[in-house]
C-alpha positions in Angstrom: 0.0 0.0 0.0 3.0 2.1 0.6 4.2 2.1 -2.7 0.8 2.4 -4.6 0.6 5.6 -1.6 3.8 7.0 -3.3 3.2 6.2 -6.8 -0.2 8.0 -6.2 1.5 11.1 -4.8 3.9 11.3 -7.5 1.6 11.6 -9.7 -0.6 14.3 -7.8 2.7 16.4 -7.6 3.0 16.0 -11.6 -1.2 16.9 -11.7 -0.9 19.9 -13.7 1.8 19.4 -16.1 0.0 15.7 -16.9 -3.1 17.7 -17.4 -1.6 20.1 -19.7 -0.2 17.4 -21.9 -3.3 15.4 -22.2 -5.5 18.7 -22.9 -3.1 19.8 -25.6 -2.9 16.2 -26.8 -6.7 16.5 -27.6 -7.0 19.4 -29.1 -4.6 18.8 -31.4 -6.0 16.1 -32.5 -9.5 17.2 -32.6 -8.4 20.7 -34.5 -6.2 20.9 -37.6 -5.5 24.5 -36.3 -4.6 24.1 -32.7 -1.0 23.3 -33.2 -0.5 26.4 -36.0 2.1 29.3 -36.0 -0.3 31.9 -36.0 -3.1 29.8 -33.0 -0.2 29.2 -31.1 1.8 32.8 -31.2 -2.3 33.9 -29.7 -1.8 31.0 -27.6 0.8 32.1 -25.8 -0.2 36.1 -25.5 -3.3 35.4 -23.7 -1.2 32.7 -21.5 1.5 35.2 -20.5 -0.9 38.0 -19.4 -2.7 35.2 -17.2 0.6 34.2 -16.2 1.8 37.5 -14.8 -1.1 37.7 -12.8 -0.9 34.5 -11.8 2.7 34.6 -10.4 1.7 37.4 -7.7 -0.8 35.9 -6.8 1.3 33.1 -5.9 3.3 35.1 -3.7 0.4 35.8 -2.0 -1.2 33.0 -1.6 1.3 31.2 -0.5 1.8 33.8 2.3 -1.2 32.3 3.3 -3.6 35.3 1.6 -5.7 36.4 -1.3 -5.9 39.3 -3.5 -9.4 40.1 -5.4 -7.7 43.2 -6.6 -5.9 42.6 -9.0 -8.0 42.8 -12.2 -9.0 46.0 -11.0 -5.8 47.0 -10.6 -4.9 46.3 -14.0 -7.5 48.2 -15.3 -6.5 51.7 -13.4 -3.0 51.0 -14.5 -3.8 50.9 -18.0 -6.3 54.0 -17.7 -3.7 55.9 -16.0 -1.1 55.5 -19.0 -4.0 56.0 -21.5 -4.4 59.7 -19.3 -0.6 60.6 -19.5 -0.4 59.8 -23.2 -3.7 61.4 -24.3 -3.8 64.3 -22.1 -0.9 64.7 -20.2 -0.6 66.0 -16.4 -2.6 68.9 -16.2 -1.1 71.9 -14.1 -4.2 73.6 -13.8 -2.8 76.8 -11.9 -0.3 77.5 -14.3 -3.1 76.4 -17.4 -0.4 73.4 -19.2 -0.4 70.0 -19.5 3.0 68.2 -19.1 3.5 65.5 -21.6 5.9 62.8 -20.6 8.0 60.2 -22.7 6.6 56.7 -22.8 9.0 54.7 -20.8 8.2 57.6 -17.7 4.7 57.1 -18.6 5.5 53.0 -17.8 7.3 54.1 -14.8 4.5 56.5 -13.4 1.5 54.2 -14.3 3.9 51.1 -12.5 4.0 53.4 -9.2 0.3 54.4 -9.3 -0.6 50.5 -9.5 1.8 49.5 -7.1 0.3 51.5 -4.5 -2.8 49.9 -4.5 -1.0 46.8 -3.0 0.5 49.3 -0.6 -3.0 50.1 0.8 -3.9 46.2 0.6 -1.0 45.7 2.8 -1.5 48.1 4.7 -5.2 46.9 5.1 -3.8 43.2 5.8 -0.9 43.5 7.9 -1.8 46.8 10.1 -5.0 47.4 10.3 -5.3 43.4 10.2 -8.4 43.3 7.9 -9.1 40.2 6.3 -7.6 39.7 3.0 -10.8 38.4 1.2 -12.6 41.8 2.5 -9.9 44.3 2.2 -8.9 43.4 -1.4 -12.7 43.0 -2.3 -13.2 46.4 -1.2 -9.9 47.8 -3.2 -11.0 46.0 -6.0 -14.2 48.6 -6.0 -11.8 51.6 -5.2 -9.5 50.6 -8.1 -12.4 50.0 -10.8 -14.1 53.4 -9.2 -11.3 55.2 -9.6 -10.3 54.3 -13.4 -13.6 54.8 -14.3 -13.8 58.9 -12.7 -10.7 59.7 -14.7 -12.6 59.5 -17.8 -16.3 59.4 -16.9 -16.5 55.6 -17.7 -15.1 56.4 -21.3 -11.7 55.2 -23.6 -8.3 56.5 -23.9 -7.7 55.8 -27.4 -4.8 56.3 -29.9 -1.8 55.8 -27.2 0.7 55.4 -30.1 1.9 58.6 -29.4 2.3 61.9 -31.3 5.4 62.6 -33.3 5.0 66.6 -31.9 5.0 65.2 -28.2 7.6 63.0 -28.9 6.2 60.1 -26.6 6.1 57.4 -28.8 6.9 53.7 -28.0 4.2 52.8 -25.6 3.0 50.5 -28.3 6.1 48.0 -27.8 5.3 46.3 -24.4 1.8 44.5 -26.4 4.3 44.1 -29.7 6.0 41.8 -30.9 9.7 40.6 -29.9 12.8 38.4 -30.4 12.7 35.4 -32.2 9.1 36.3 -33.8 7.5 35.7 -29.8 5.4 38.4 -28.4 7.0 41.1 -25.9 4.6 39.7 -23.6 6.2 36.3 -23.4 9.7 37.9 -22.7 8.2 40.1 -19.9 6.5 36.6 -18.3 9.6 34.7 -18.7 11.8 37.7 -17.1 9.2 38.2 -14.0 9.3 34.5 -13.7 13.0 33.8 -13.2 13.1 36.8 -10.5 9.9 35.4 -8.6 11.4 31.7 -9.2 14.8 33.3 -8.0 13.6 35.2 -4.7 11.0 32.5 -3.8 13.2 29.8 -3.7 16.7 31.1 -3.3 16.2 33.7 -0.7 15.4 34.5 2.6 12.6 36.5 1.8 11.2 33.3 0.0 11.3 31.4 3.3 9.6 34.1 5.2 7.1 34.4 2.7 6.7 30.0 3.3 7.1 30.1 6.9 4.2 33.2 6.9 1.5 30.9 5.0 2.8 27.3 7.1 2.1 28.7 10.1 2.0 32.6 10.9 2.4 32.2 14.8 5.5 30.2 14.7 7.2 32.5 12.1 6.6 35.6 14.4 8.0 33.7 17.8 10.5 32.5 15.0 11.9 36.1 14.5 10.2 36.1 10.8 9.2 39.8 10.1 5.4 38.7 9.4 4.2 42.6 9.0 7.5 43.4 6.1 6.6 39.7 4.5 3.4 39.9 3.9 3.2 43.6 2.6 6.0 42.4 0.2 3.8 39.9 -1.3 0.7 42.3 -2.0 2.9 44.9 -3.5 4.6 42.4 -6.0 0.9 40.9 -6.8 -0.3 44.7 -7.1 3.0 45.6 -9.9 2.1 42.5 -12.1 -1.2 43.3 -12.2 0.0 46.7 -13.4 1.9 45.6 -15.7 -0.6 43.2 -17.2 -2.9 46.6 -17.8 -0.1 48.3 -19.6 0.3 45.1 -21.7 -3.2 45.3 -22.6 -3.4 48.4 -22.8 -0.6 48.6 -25.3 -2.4 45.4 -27.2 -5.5 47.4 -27.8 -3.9 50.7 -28.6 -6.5 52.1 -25.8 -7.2 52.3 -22.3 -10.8 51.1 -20.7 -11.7 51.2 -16.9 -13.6 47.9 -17.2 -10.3 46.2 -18.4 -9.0 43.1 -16.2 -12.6 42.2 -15.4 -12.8 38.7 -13.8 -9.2 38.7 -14.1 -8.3 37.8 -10.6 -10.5 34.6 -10.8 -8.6 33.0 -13.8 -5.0 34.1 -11.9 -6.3 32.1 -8.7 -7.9 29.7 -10.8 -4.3 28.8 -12.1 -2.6 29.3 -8.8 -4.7 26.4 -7.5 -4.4 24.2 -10.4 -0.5 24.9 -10.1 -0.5 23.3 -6.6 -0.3 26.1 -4.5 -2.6 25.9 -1.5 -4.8 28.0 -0.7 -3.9 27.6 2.9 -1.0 28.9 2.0 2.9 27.8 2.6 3.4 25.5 -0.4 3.3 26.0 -3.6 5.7 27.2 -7.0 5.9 29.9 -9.4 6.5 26.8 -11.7 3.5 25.1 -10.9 1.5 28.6 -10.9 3.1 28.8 -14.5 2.1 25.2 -15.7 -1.4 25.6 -14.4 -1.8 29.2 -16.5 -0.5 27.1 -19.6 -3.6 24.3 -18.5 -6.3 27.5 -18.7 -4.8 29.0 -21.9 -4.8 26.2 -23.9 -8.2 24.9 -22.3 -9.6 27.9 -23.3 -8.2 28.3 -26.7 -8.6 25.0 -27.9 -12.7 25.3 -26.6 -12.9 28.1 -28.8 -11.2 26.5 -31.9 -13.7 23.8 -31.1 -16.3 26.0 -31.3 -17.9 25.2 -28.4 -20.4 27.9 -26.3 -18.8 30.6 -23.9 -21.7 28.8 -21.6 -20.0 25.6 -21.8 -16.5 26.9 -21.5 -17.4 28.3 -18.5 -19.2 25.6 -17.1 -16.0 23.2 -18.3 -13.5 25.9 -16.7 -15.4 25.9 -13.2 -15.3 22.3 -13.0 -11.6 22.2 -13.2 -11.1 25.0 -10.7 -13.2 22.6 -8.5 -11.3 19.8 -9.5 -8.3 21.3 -8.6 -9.2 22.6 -5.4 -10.1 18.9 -4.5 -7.0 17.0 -5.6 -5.5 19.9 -2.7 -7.6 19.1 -0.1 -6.6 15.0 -1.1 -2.7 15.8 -1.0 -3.1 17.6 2.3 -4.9 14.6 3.9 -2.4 12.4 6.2 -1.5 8.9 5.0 -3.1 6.5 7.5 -1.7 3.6 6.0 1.4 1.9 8.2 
């Protein structure tokens, strides 16, 4: 029993990569078109903006939190950069508007995201909210506040104008080396950092020994307070970047942008193997599992089957997932 035990677990670490194979597997063979240059190159531009999500909310989660936020987050980012390119920072004493240069528009609109994971930390960690509430509740302040700066309308045109001389925001949603998107590069880039910090540093084992068991970190001399504000700052900049990547992709900025966007990033933190009891879990995994949406997703569509069904098909997976967890975290009782 031991060794069927063991077997079994083996292959419950492996879930999501297994899955990923045998989902791709069928829809390549069930559509000519699944495995073509152009499907896949889409493939892979929807995976990486789930992707980027999805890694911080790993760090959160495995910190032993949530973050609803972060599709509104994305959103304000984007509307923010669609503002500075359209209409510039308006000085209204002095009756001009100060035009930036793209990559200080990238920087500016990065910032302004960012602190909306300040104020979730802040929420979290001082004021000792619980993360569920305090990031629902910023997820409303986020979307409120991109849709005020334009009265629920679009920044459009964010190319740039050749008399402003802010071109170049248009290369972050472009394409890049090798003939792969720039937002493949930008995944794989915040990838090795988050793999790099999460499993090589100290920081990393705070973040595990915060989400194992928060009591025991603090009487361990783990700086809980610094830990977990970390992680909803980091899951607050790539959901800012994700809305300048969209933004960018569109050539436009809309507040409703990143809508549902936080359930498909948790969705494929949780089929990654990170529990969402926090303390375990990789960026790896978290990457593997946005890979098993994508190409679930894509190949439904190729497929032509209802957004109904795909969303029906998508839950059950989620649920699936979330099962398989709770079966891995259940003590072997066999001697």
């Amino acid at each position: 029993m031991t060794t069927k035990r063991s077997a079994l677990d083996q292959v419950m670490r492996l879930r999501a990569l297994i899955a990923l194979i045998v989902v791709a597997s069928v829809f390549a063979i069930l559509s000519p078109e699944f495995l073509t240059t152009g499907n896949l190159t889409i493939l892979l531009k929807h995976v990486a903006i789930n992707a980027i999500l999805a890694i911080g909310m790993t760090w959160v989660v495995i910190a032993g939190g949530i973050d609803l936020s972060v599709g509104s987050i994305a959103g304000f980012t984007g509307m923010v950069a669609g503002f500075l390119l359209t209409k510039g920072l308006v000085l209204e004493p002095l009756g001009l508007a100060v035009f930036f240069p793209a990559w200080l528009v990238i920087v500016i609109s990065l910032f302004a995201g960012t602190l909306f994971g300040a104020l979730n930390g802040f929420l979290v960690t001082v004021l000792r909210a619980p993360p569920f509430i305090a990031t629902l509740g910023v997820l409303y302040v986020a979307r409120g506040v991109a849709l005020l700066m334009s009265g629920g309308a679009t920044f459009p045109d964010l190319g740039g104008r050749d008399e402003l001389k802010n071109h170049g925001f248009l290369l972050l949603g472009g394409g890049g080396p090798l003939g792969l998107p720039a937002p493949v590069w930008i995944m794989a880039l915040m990838a090795v950092v988050a793999i790099f910090v999460i499993g090589r540093t100290r920081l990393g084992r705070y973040i595990y020994a915060v989400g194992g068991n928060e009591r025991a970190a603090r009487l361990a001399g783990v700086r809980v307070v610094n830990s977990k504000f970390i992680t909803y700052g980091v899951s607050a900049f790539c959901a800012a970047v994700v809305g300048l990547i969209i933004a960018s992709q569109l050539n436009s900025a809309h507040p409703a942008t990143g809508e549902t966007f936080e359930l498909n990033a948790i969705a494929a933190v949780v089929l990654g193997g990170t529990s969402l009891m926090g303390g375990r879990g990789t960026v790896g995994g978290t990457l593997i599992g946005a890979m098993v949406i994508g190409v679930l997703a894509n190949g439904l569509v190729l497929l032509g089957v209802s957004e109904f069904w795909q969303i029906l098909i998508k839950g059950a997976v989620i649920v699936a997932a979330v099962v398989i967890d709770q079966y891995n975290k259940t003590p072997n009782k066999e001697a």
